[in-house]
C-alpha positions in Angstrom: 118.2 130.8 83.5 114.8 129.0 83.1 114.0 125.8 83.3 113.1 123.7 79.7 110.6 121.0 81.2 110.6 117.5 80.6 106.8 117.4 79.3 105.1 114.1 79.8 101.2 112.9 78.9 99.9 110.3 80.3 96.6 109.6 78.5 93.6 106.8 79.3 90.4 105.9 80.8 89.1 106.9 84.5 89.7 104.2 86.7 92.8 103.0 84.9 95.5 103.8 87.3 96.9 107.1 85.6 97.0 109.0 89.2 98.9 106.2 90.9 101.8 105.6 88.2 102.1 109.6 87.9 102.3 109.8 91.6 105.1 106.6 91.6 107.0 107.8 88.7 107.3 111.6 90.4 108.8 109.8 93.6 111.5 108.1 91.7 112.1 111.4 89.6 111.9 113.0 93.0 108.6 115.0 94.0 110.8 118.3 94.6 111.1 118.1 90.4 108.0 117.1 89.5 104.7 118.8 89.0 101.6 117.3 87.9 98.8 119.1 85.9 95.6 116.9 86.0 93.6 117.6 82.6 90.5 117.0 85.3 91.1 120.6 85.6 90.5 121.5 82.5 86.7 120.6 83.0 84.5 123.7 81.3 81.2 122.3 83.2 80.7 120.8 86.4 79.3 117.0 87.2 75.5 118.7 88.1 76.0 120.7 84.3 76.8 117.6 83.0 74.1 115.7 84.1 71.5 118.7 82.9 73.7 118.8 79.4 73.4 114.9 79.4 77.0 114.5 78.2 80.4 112.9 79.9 83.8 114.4 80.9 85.0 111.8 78.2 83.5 114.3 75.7 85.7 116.9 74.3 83.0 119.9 74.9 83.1 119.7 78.3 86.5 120.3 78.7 88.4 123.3 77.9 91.4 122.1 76.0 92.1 125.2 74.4 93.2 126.2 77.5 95.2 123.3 78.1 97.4 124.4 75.2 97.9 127.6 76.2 99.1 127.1 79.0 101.6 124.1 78.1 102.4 126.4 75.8 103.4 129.2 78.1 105.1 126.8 80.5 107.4 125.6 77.9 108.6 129.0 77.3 109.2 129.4 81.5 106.2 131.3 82.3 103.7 130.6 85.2 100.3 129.9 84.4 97.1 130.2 86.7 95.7 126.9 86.6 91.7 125.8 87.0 91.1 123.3 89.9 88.5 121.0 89.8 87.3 118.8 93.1 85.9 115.4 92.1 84.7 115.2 95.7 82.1 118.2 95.2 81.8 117.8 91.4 82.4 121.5 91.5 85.6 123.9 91.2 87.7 125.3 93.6 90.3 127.8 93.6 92.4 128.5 91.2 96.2 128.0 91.6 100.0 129.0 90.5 101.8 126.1 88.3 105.7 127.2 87.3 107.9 125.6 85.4 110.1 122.7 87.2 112.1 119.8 85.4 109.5 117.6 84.5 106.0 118.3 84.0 103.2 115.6 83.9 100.1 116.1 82.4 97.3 113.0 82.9 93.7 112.6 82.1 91.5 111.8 79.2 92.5 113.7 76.8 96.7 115.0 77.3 97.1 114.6 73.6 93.4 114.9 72.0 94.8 117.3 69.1 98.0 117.3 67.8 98.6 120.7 68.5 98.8 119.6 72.3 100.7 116.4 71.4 103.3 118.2 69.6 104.2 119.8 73.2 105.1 116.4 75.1 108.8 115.4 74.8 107.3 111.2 75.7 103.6 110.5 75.4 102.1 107.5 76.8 99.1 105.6 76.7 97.7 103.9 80.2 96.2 101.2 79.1 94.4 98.2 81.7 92.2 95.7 81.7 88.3 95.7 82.2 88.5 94.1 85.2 91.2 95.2 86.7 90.0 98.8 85.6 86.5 98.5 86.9 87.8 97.1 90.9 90.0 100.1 90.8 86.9 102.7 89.6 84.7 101.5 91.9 87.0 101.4 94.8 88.2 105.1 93.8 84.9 106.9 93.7 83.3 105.0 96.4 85.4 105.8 98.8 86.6 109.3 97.3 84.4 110.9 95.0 80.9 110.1 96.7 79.6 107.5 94.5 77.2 104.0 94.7 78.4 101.0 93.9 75.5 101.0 91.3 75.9 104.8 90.0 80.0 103.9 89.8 78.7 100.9 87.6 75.9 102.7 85.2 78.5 105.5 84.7 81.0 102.9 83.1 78.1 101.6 80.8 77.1 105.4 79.7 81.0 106.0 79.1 82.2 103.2 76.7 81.2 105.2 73.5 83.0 108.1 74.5 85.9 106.4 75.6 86.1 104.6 72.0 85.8 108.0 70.0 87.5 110.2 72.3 90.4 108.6 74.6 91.1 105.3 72.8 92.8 107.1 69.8 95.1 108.7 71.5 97.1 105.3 71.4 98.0 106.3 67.8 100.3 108.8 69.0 101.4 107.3 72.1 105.4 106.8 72.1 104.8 104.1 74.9 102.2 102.2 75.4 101.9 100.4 79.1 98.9 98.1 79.6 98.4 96.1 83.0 97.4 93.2 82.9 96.2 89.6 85.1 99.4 87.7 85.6 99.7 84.4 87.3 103.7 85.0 87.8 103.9 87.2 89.3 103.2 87.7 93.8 101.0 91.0 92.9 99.3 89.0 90.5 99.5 91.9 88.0 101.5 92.1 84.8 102.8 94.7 82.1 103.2 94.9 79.1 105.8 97.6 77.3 104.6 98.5 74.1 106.5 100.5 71.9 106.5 101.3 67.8 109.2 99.2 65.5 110.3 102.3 64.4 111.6 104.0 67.8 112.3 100.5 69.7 113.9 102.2 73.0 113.6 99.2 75.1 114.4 96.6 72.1 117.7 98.8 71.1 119.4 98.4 74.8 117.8 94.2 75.1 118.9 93.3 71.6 122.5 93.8 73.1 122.5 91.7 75.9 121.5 88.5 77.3 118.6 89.4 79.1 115.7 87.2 78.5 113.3 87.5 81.2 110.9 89.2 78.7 110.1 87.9 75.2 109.6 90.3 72.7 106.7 89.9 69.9 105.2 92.1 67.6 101.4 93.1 67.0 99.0 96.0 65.4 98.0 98.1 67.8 95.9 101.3 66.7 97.4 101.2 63.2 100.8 101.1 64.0 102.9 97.8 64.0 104.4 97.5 68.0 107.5 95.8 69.9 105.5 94.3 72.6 107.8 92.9 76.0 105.5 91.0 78.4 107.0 91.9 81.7 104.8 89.3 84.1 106.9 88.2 86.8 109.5 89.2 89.9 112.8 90.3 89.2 115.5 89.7 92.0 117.3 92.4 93.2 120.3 90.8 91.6 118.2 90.6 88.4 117.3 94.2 88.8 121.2 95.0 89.2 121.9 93.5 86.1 119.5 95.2 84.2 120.8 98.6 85.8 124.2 97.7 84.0 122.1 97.4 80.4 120.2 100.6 80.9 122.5 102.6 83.1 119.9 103.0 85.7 121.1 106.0 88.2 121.4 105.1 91.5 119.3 107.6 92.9 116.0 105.7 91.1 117.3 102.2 92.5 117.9 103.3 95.9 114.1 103.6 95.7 113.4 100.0 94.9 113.9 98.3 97.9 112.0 95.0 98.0 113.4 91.7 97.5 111.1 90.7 94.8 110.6 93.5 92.3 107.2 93.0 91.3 106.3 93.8 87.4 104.7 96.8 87.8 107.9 98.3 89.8 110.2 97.3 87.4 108.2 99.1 84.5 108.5 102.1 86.2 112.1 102.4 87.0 112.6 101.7 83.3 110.3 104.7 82.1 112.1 106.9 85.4 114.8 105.9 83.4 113.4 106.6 80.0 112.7 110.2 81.5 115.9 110.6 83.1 117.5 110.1 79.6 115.2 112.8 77.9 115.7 115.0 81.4 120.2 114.7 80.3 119.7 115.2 76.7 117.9 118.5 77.5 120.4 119.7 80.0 123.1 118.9 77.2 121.5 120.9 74.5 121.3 123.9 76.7 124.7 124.0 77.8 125.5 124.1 74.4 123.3 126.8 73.4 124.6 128.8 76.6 127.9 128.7 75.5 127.5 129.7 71.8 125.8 132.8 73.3 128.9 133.7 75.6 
């Protein structure tokens, strides 16, 4: 039988951290399940036909999302698809390669869920939001050391990109089921903060709080890309008798927390076993509905 993927975007600006929380998420899921599809790929034009076009990869017509859909598409029906590969550290593409189907799928980059024809495919969609600063230390960090770059050229690029970024990856937050924003935090030992944002109208995290009395995060609500939002503010260290208890509220397997090993959980560690967990549920849920439809047919 083939496998129904968990489909997962993970939208937001270069520099913002996508790479590393898809890469910590798929270790908790268990890299053996996961595959990750970076929408980098799906460049149409090189970075030396870029800079003779005068446009960024933030902008849609350098990419090739019509692709992108088709072969989401095709995955979620079980089929392999022969994906582009595109190497930041030449600008340039490489060899094509095979992606099958697995259990969970992640797809990050700018622009995961541009049209709603390739939103439609994810079964959890989430914004990576982060803060300038934090966001610009990473960037220039990143494509120093790995894509080639000056400090100066990293920092001009960032200028050039903030239209495109506002027209073309900042909306995406209106169809985000999640959205996770780091933050400066003061409480916290990695001095980084998150917070959990999620719509009033599908409050995951609110549903399992509201039922317990677990009040390291207060909840508040704000406006966020036209859509009213449960906001938790997750900004300090959670024991690990802290992080048991919160196990017991969202049934966290043991195979995520046996992964979380530290005797301070920092913020950032305890977001992600909570969206591992998120996952997990969608992962079950699945399973469920196709042992159902497997025995109808016998």
């Amino acid at each position: 039988m083939s496998v129904d993927p968990v489909f997962i975007g993970i939208a937001g600006d270069s520099g913002a951290g996508k790479s590393t929380f898809v890469k910590d998420i798929a270790t908790l899921l268990g890299k053996d399940k996961v595959r990750t599809i970076s929408f980098d790929d799906y460049h149409s034009l090189d970075r030396v036909e870029r800079k003779a076009v005068g446009i960024t990869p933030l902008h849609p017509r350098a990419n090739n999302l019509g692709l992108a859909i088709e072969h989401l598409f095709l995955l979620k029906q079980g089929k392999k698809v022969l994906k582009p590969v595109y190497d930041h550290s030449t600008g340039s593409f490489g060899d094509p390669e095979w992606v099958v189907p697995v259990p969970y799928i992640i797809c990050e980059g700018l622009h995961p869920f541009f049209f709603r024809s390739l939103a439609e495919l994810y079964d959890m969609k989430v914004y990576y939001d982060t803060e300038m600063d934090l966001k610009f230390n990473w960037k220039v960090k990143r494509d120093t050391a790995e894509r080639g770059y000056t400090i100066e050229q990293v920092a001009k690029e960032i200028r050039l990109r903030q239209r495109d970024i506002r027209n073309f990856v900042e909306p995406q937050c209106a169809l985000a089921d999640i959205i996770i924003k780091l933050k400066i935090s003061k409480n916290s030992s990695s001095a980084i903060g998150v917070d959990w944002k999620e719509p009033v109208d599908d409050p995951w995290l609110k549903k399992y709080l509201k039922s317990c009395n677990f009040d390291n995060w207060k909840c508040f609500n704000e406006w966020y890309a036209g859509r009213k939002m449960n906001v938790f503010g997750i900004h300090s260290d959670l024991t690990q008798e802290e992080l048991k208890e919160l196990s017991s509220i969202f049934s966290i397997s043991q195979d995520v927390l046996s992964k979380v090993k530290e005797k301070e959980v920092v913020p950032y560690r305890t977001m992600l076993v909570l969206f591992a967990t998120r996952i997990k549920q969608i992962r079950a849920s699945k399973d469920k509905e196709e042992k159902v439809v497997f025995k109808d047919a016998v």
